[in-house]
NULOVO-193877 format. One record per residue (C-alpha): x, y, z; residue in one letter. Coordinates in steps of 0.25 Angstrom, whole numbers, padded with zeros to 4 digits, always signed. Layout:
N
XYZA...
***
This chain:
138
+0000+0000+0000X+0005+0013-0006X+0008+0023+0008X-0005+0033+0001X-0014+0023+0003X-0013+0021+0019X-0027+0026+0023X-0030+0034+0036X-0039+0021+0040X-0022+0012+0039X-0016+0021+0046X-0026+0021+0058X-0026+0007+0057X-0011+0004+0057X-0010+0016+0070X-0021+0006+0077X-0012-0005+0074X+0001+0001+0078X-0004+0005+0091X-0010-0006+0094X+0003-0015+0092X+0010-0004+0100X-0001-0007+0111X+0002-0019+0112X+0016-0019+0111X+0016-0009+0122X+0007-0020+0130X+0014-0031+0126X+0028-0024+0133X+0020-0021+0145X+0015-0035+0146X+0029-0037+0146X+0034-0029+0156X+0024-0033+0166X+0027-0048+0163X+0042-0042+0167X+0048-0043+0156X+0052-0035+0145X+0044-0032+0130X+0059-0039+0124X+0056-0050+0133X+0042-0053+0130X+0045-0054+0116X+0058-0063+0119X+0048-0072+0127X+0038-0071+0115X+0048-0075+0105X+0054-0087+0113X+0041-0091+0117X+0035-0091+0101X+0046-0095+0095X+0040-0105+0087X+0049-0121+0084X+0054-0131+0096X+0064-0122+0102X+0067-0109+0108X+0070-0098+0099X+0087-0092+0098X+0089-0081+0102X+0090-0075+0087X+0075-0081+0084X+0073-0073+0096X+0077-0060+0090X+0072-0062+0076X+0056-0062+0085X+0061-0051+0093X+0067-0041+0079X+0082-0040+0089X+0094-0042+0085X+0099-0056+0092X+0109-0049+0102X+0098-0042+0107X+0089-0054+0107X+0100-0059+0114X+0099-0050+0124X+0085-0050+0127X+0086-0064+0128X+0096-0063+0139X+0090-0054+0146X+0077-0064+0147X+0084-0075+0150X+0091-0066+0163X+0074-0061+0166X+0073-0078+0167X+0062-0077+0153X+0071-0085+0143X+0081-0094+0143X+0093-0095+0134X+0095-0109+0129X+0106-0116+0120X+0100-0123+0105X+0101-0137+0106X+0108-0140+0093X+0116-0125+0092X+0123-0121+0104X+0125-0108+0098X+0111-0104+0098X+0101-0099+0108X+0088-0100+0110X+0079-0094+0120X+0068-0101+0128X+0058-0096+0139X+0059-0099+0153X+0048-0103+0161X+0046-0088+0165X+0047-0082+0152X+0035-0092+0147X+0028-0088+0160X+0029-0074+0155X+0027-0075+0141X+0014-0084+0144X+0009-0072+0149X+0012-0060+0141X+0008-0070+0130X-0007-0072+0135X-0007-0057+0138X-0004-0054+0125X-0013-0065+0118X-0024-0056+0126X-0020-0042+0123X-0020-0048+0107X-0033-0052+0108X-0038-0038+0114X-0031-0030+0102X-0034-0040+0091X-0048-0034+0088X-0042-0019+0088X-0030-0023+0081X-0036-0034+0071X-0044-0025+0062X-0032-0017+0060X-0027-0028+0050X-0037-0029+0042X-0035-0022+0029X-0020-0022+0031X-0016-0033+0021X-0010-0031+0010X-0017-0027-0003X
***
């Protein structure tokens, strides 16, 4: 679609749609926070916990869900497994690489965010759903 032919009734819709993801960005982080940990960790628990296959994911699988660079998912890692939410394990057939897998706490946790945010969906999804409509490609 050409930039001329956005009509006012797009841009409100695309607004109502930004803000609502920001809303629930910015309640997804205070979820977080209250569950005492950070935004980053929710999302690291998130990843591991989703990751789909038999095993845990490395820590570079980790960073291509999370868009960081691997040292800094790296990092974050570390700083879960010190906050007793992951656990750094070795790959049973590379020992060079390193996945990640909850801990018993960190599956507590992430249970909980997780059915809290299933519910918070649910809420928006009648508000935010008609917003799609139309968008597809023409």
């Amino acid at each position: 679609m050409p930039p001329d032919d956005v009509t006012d009734d797009q841009y409100q819709r695309l607004l109502e749609l930004r803000t609502g993801l920001r809303r629930f960005l910015a309640w997804s982080e205070a979820q977080a926070k209250a569950a005492g940990m950070t935004p980053a960790q929710h999302q690291l628990l998130l990843a591991v916990r989703g990751h789909p296959g038999g095993q845990p994911p490395t820590v570079g699988e980790v960073a291509e869900y999370l868009l960081l660079k691997p040292h800094s998912a790296g990092e974050l890692v570390h700083r879960a497994a010190d906050a007793g939410l992951v656990e750094r394990v070795p790959d049973a057939t590379d020992s060079r690489v390193v996945r990640v897998r909850l801990t018993t706490d960190g599956a507590r946790r992430l249970a909980t965010l997780a059915a809290a945010h299933h519910e918070e969906l649910a809420r928006l999804a009648p508000r935010l759903r008609p917003l799609w409509d139309g968008l597809e490609p023409s």
